[in-house]
N, C-alpha and C positions, 0 to 999 in steps of 0.2 A: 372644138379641138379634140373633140373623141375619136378614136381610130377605129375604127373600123372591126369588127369581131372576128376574131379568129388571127387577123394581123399580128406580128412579132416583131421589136424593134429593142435592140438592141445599144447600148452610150459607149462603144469602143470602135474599132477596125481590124483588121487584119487577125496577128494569132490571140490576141488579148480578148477575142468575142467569147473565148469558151469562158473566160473568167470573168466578164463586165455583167453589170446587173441589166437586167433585160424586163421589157414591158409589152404587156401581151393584152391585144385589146379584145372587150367581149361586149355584149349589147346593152352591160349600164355600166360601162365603164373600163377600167381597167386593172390588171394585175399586176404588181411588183413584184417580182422576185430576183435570185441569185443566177448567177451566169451557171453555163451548162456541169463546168467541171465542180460546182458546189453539188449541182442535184445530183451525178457521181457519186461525190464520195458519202453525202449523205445518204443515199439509196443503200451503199455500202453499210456502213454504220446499222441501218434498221432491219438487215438481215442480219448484223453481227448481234443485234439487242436479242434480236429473234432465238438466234443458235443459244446463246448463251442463258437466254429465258428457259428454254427446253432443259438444258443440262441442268439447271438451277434445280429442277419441277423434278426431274430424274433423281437426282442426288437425295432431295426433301423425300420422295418413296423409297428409296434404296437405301434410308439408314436405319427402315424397317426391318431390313432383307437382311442385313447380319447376321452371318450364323453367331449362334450362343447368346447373341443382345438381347434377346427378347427374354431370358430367364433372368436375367439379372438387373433387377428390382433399381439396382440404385442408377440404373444409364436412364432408366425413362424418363425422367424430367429434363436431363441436358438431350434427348431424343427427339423431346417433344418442343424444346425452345426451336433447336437446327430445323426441325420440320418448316415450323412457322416462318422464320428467320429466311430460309430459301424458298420458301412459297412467295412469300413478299417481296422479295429480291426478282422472282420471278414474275410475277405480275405487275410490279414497277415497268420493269425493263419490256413485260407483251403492250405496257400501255404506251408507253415510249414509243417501240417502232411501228403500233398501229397507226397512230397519232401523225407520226412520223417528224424527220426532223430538217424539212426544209422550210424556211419562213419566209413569211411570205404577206405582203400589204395589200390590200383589195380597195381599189379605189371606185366607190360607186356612186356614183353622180346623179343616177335617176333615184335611191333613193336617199341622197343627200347624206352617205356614211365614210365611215374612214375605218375599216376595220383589219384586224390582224389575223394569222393566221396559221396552221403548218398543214405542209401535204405531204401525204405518203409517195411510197414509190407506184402505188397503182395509181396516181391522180386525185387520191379523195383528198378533200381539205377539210381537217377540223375547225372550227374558229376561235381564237383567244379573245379578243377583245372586239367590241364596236365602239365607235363615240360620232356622234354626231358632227360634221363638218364644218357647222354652227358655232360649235365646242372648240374648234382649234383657232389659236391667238397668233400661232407665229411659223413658219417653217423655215429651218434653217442650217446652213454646211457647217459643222463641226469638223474643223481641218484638223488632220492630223499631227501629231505633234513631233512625231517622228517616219522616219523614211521608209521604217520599217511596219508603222500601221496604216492604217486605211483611214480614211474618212469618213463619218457618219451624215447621212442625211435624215434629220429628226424632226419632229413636231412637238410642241409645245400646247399641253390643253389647259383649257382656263379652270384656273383651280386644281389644277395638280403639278407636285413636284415632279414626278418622276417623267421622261421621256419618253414618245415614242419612235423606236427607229423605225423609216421608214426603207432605208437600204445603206450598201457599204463600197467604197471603193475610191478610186483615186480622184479628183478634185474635177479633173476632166472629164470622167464619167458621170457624173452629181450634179455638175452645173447647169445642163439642158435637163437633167430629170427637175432639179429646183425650179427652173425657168416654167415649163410644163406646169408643175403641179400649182406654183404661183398664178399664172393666170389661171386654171381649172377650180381651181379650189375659193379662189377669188372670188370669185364670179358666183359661187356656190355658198357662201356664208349667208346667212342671215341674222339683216342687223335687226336688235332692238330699237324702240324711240329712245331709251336712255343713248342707245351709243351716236344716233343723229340728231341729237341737239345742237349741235353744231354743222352745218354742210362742209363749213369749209374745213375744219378738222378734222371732218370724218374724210373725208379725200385726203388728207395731208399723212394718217394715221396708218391708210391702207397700203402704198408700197412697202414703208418702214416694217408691218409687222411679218412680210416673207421675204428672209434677205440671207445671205452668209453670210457668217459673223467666224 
């Protein structure tokens, strides 16, 4: 079920493609991410981190630059907090759009991971998280609750509360990415002999744990 490397495929039609989440195959696997008009505005956003990092870094020098401040004994303490205070603001925000701020799920098959991710606007991708494919108990449509949000498509790893999204969008777009990752991911678990103690329960256990709920 692997596609093909360098292939792009898309869970919309018509003008809804620039906003459907999209999956782009490579030679262990594949990449999940956000439809074109996210990478936009996000591309937007980490040159605005950018600009605003610079003036930050400008302003933390330039309250050196004041004429008369420097004689006067009692600014240098509130001088030297602002220095810090926008430096840090500043390199917050250079690591932000290095980092960059489109996310993004890497599904790799050959070596059996489920990892997270963000890319810049030049392509690079930092990685957030990996967890073994082993690791994951259940993948599932988290429908929206209103008209006005989206739906989640999340995973569930064993021994942890918190979720990981895998992507977002309307129910129609989600349900062949779930369909997808349910057989791919299926097929890619490995069981312990505690969890095959049973044959026929361990058959019976496996559609039930990738399903929309």
């Amino acid at each position: 079920m692997d596609k093909a490397a360098g292939t792009e495929e898309t869970f919309a039609a018509g003008a809804d493609r620039r906003n459907a989440v999209c999956l782009s195959g490579t030679k262990w696997g594949y990449i999940i991410r956000p439809g074109e008009n996210t990478l936009v505005r996000a591309a937007y956003g980490e040159m605005a981190a950018s600009f605003v990092a610079v003036l930050l870094g400008m302003a933390a020098y330039g309250l050196w630059l004041i004429p008369g401040s420097s004689a006067a004994a009692d600014l240098v303490p509130f001088k030297i907090a602002g220095t810090v205070i926008f430096f840090v603001m500043a390199g917050m925000l250079y690591l932000i759009a290095r980092r960059g701020l489109c996310y993004e799920v890497h599904v790799d098959l050959k070596r059996r991971m489920l990892l997270t991710a963000r890319r810049n606007r030049r392509g690079r991708a930092t990685p957030v998280s990996a967890v073994p494919i082993a690791e994951v108990e259940s993948i599932f449509l988290q429908r929206a609750k209103s008209s006005f949000l989206r739906s989640r498509l999340c995973a569930r790893i064993k021994g942890e509360s918190a979720l990981i999204e895998l992507a977002e969008g309307t129910d129609e777009e989600l349900s062949p990415l779930l369909q997808r990752l349910t057989l791919d991911l299926s097929s890619q678990i490995v069981r312990t002999p505690e969890s095959m103690q049973s044959k026929g329960s361990a058959k019976s256990r496996v559609p039930s744990a990738f399903a929309a709920r």
